[in-house]
C-alpha positions, -999 to +999 in steps of 0.1 A: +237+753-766+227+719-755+217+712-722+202+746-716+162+741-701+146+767-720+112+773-697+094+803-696+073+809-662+047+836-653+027+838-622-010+845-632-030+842-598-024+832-563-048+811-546-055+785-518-058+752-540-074+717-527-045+692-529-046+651-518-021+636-492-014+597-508+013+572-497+036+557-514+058+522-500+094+519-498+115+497-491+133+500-459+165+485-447+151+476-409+119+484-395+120+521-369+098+531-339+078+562-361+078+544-395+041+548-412+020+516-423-011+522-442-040+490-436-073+489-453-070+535-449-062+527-413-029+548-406-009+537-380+029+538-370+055+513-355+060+519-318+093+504-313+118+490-339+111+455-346+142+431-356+121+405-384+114+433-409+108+404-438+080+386-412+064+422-404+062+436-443+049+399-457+018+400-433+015+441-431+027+454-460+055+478-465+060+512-450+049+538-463+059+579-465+034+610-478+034+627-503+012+655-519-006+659-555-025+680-572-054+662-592-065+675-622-085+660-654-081+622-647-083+616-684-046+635-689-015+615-673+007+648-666-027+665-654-020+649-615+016+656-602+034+652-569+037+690-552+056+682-521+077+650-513+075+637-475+110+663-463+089+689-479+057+687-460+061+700-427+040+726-410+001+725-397-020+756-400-048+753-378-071+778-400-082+809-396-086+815-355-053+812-351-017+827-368+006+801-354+019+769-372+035+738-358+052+711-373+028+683-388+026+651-365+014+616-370-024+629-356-024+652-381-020+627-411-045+605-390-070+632-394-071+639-429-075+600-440-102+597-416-122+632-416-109+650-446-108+618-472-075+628-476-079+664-488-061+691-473-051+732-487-025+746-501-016+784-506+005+790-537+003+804-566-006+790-605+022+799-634+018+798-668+048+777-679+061+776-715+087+749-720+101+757-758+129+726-757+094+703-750+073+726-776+046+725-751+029+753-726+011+741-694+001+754-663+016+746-628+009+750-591+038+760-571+029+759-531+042+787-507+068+775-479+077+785-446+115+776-437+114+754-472+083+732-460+051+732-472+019+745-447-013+725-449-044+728-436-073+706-435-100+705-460-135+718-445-157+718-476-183+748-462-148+773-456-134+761-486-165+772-506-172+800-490-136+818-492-134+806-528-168+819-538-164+843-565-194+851-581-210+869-552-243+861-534-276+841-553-304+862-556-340+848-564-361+858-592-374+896-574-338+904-564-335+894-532-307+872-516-312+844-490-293+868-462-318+897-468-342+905-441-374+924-440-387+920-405 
């Protein structure tokens, strides 16, 4: 039957994944109060509509919207692919001392350019996919949503590391770990 997508998908783990917000320009048709310019990884937005968009994009540059990847081996083309598209990304998780989430604001994006070099974290889960019309298998990661948006957090390299530490704590050579006390 042609036309049928014949793609196999099983979930294998579910995880909290490190993830990248970049920008992408677009062309707009007039220039809005709230519209995102990136300078020199300076992000900044318009504060009132301005009337000579060809004047404003020739000396700043075009607008520009997020969006969110996953990077993987930089030596395989399909190994980095967009997860969420700028009306998927959405909500702000502060982390873990609090339960609430809000909606994601111009601040927010601010923050990771400047203090996160871009990086932010994902919950979601990895699939196995087997795509037999494409003869090829590959693996995909599919973030969670709340209210069809995607929650992000910021990337803090110490809680990353420590909540995806799996192989338990390092001992020295007489058995002893670094937390142990004798005193």
């Amino acid at each position: 039957m042609s036309g049928m997508i014949s793609l196999w998908m099983e979930k294998y783990k579910h995880t909290m994944e490190i993830a990248k917000i970049i920008f992408k320009s677009y062309m707009p048709k007039r220039l809005e109060k709230g519209m995102l310019f990136l300078n020199e990884d300076v992000l900044y937005e318009l504060e009132k509509d301005l009337p000579n968009k060809d004047e404003y994009i020739s000396i700043n540059g075009a607008p520009v919207e997020p969006y969110i990847i996953i990077e993987g081996d930089p030596n395989i083309a399909s190994d980095t692919y967009i997860i969420a598209t700028p009306d998927e990304i959405g909500w702000w998780d502060e982390g873990e001392h609090t339960d609430e989430l809000r909606e994601i604001s111009f601040a927010d994006l601010k923050f990771v350019i400047e203090f996160c070099d871009s990086l932010i974290v994902i919950e979601g889960d990895w699939y196995d996919i087997d795509d037999e019309e494409a003869h090829q298998s590959y693996e995909k990661f599919i973030p969670d949503t709340y209210d069809g948006k995607i929650v992000i957090q910021p990337y803090n390299e110490e809680d990353y590391e420590e909540d995806n530490n799996d192989e338990g704590p390092e001992y020295d050579g007489a058995g002893f770990t670094k937390d142990d006390n004798f005193e």
